[in-house]
C-alpha positions as CSV (number, residue, x, y, z in Angstrom):
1,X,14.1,-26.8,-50.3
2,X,11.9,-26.5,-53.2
3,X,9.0,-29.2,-53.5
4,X,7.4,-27.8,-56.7
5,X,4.4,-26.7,-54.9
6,X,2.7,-23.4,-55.5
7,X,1.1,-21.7,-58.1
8,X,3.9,-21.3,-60.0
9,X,5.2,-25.0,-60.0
10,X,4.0,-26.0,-63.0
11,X,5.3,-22.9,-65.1
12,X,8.6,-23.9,-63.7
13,X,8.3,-27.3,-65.0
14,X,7.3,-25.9,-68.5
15,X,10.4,-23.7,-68.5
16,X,12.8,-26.3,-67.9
17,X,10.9,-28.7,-70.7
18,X,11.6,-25.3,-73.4
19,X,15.0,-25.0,-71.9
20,X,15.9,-28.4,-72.4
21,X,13.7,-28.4,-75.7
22,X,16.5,-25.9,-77.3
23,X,19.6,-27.3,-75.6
24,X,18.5,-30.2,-77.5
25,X,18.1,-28.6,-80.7
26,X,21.4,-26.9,-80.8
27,X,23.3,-29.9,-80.0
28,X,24.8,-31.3,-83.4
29,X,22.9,-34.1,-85.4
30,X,26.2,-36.4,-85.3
31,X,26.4,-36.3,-81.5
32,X,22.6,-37.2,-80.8
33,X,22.6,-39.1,-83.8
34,X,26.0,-40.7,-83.8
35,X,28.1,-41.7,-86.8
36,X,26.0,-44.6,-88.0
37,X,22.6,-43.4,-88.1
38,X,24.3,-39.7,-89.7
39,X,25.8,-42.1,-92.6
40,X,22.6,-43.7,-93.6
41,X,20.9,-40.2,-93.4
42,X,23.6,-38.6,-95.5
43,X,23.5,-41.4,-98.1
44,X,19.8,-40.1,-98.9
45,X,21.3,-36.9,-100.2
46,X,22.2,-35.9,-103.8
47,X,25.5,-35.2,-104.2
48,X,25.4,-31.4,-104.0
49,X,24.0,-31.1,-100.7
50,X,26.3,-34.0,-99.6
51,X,29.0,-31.9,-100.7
52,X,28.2,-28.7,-98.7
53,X,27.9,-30.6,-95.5
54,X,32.2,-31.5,-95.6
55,X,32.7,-28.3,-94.5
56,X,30.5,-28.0,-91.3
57,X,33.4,-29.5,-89.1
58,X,36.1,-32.0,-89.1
59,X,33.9,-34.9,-87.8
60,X,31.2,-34.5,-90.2
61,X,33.8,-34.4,-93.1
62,X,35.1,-38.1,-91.8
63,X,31.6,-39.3,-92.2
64,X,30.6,-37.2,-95.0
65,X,33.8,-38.2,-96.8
66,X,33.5,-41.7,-96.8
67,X,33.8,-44.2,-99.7
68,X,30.5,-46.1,-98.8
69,X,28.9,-42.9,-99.5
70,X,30.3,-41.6,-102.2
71,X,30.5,-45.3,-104.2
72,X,27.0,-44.9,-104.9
73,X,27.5,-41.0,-105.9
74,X,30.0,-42.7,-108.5
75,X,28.1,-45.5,-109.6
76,X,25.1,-42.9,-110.4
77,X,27.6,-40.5,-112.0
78,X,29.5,-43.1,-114.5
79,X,26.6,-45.1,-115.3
80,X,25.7,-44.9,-118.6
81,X,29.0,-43.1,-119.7
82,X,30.8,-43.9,-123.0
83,X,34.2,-43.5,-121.1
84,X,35.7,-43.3,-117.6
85,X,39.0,-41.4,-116.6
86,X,41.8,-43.6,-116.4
87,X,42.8,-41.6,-113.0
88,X,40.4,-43.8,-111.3
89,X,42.7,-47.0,-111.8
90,X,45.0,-44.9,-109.2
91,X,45.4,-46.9,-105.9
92,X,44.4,-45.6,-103.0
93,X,42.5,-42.6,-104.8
94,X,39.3,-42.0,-102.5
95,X,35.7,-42.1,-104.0
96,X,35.1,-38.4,-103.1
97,X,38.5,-37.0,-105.2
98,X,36.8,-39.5,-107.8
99,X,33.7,-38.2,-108.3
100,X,35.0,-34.8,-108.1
101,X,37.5,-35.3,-110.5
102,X,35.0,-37.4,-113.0
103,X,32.8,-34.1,-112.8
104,X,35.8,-31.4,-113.5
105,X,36.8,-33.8,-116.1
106,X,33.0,-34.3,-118.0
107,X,33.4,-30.5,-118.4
108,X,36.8,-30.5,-120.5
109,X,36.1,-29.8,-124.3
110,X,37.3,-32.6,-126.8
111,X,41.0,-32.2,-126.8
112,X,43.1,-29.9,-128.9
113,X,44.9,-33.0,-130.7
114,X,41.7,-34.7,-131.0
115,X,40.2,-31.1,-132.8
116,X,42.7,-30.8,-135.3
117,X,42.8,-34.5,-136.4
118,X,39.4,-35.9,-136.4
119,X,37.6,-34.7,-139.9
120,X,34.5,-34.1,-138.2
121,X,35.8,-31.0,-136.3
122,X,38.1,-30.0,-138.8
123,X,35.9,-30.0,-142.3
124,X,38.0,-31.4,-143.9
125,X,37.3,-33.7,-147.2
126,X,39.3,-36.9,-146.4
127,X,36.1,-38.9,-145.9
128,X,34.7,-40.2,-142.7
129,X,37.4,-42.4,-140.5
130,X,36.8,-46.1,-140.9
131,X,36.1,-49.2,-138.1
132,X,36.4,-52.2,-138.9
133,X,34.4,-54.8,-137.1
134,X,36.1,-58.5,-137.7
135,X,33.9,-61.7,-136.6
136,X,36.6,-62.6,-133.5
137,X,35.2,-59.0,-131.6
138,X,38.2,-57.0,-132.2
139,X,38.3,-54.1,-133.6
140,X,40.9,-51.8,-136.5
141,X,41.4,-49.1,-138.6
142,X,43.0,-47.7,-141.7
143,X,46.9,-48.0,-140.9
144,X,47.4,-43.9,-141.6
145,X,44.4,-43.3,-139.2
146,X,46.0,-40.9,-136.9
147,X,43.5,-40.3,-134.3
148,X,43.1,-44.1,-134.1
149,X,44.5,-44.8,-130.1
150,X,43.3,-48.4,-129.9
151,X,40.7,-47.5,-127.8
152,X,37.9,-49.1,-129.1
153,X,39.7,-52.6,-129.1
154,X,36.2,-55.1,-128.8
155,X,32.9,-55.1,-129.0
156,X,30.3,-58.1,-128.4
157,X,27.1,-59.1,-129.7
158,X,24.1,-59.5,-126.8
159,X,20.6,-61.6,-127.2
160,X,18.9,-62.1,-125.0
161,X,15.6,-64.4,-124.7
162,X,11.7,-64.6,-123.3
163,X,10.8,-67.8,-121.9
164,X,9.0,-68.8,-125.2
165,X,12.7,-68.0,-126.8
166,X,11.3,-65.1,-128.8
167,X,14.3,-62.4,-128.6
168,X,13.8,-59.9,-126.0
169,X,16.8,-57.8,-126.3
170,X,19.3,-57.3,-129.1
171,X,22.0,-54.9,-129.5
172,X,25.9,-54.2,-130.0
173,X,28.1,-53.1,-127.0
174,X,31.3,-51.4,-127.8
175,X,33.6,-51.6,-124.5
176,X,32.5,-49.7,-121.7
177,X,30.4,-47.8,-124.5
178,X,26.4,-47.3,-123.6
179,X,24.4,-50.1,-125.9
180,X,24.3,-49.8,-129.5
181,X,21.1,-50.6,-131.4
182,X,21.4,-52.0,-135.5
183,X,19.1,-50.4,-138.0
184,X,18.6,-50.7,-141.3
185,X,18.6,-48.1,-143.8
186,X,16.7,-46.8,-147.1
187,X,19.8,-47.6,-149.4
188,X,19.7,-51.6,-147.4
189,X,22.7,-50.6,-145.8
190,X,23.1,-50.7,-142.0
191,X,23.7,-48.2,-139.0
192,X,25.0,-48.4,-135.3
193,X,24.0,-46.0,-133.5
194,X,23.7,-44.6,-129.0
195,X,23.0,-41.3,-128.2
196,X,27.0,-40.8,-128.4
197,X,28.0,-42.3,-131.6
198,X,27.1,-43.6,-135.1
199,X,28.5,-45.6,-137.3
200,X,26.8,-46.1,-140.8
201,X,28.1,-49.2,-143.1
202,X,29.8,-48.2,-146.8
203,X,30.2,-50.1,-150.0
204,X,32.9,-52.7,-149.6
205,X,32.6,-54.5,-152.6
206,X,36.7,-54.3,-153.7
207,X,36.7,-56.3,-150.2
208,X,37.4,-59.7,-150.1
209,X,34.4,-61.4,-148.8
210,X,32.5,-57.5,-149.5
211,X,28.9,-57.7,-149.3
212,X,28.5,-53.7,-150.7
213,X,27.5,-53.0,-154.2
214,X,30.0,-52.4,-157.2
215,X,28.2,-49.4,-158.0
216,X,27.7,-45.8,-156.4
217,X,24.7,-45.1,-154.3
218,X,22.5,-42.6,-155.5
């Protein structure tokens, strides 16, 4: 029978303490842990070092995998994007495959089609392609415009006001597009412009209801 008594009693008792010390420490997180708690740790991660922990085991892919996770990864990932894939309208498509499909696709080069018809990537001397902005928010463009899709169908105008009604914020928003601020240029003519895009007004005189001068712009 052993009563713990001796001179050697309490280095016994410190032994066990280490022994059970590692046990402990090799045990996996999401058993001590458990699923919850391992979700709301993983959440804290970026979504690099989120991704390298789907491979440690099937359970920790289940929790690592999951959509309440990986919402937030997409939220952060899309916000502030001029356009989303339209594979994320797919039912049933999980938030993981979305975000990891949103990042293969953010690395695709403008597409062939779009290279050899937009005059920007082609040099050619057609003129910059023409939008037309009409007062009910919808959007055009010339009828042979062939890179044209449609795409940028609406736009809306948003104020917004300080207490004392001085304007606060003012600015265009094309779609889905990041906001687009108004400025006016040397020639009195105006520009549109993000990070992404720019649009800069032209002489529209030989318009009906034209504003533009008759003349050319020096």
């Amino acid at each position: 029978m052993d009563n713990r008594s001796g001179p050697y009693a309490d280095e016994d008792v410190d032994e066990e303490k280490i022994t059970r010390c590692k046990e402990s420490r090799l045990q996996d997180p999401l058993v001590v842990c458990g699923s919850d708690i391992m979700l709301m740790i993983l959440s804290r991660l970026d979504a690099r070092s989120l991704a390298s922990t789907l491979g440690v085991s099937r359970r920790w892919r289940s929790v690592a995998s999951s959509d309440i996770i990986w919402y937030k990864k997409c939220e952060e990932l899309w916000s502030g994007k001029a356009h989303l894939p339209r594979f994320l309208q797919t039912e049933g498509l999980s938030q993981l495959s979305a975000y990891s499909l949103s990042v293969q696709g953010g690395k695709r080069d403008a597409p062939e089609y779009w290279r050899n018809l937009d005059p920007y990537w082609t040099g050619a001397e057609d003129g910059p392609m023409h939008r037309y902005f009409h007062p009910d928010g919808s959007q055009t463009a010339d009828s042979n415009d062939q890179v044209w899709g449609g795409h940028e169908s609406c736009y809306s105008i948003v104020t917004s006001f300080l207490a004392d009604g001085k304007i606060r914020k003012h600015y265009v928003r094309i779609n889905r597009w990041p906001r687009m601020h108004i400025s006016r240029r040397e020639d009195w003519g105006w520009e549109m412009s993000n990070h992404l895009y720019c649009y800069s007004s032209v002489p529209d005189a030989r318009i009906k209801g034209g504003t533009g001068p008759c003349l050319p712009i020096l």
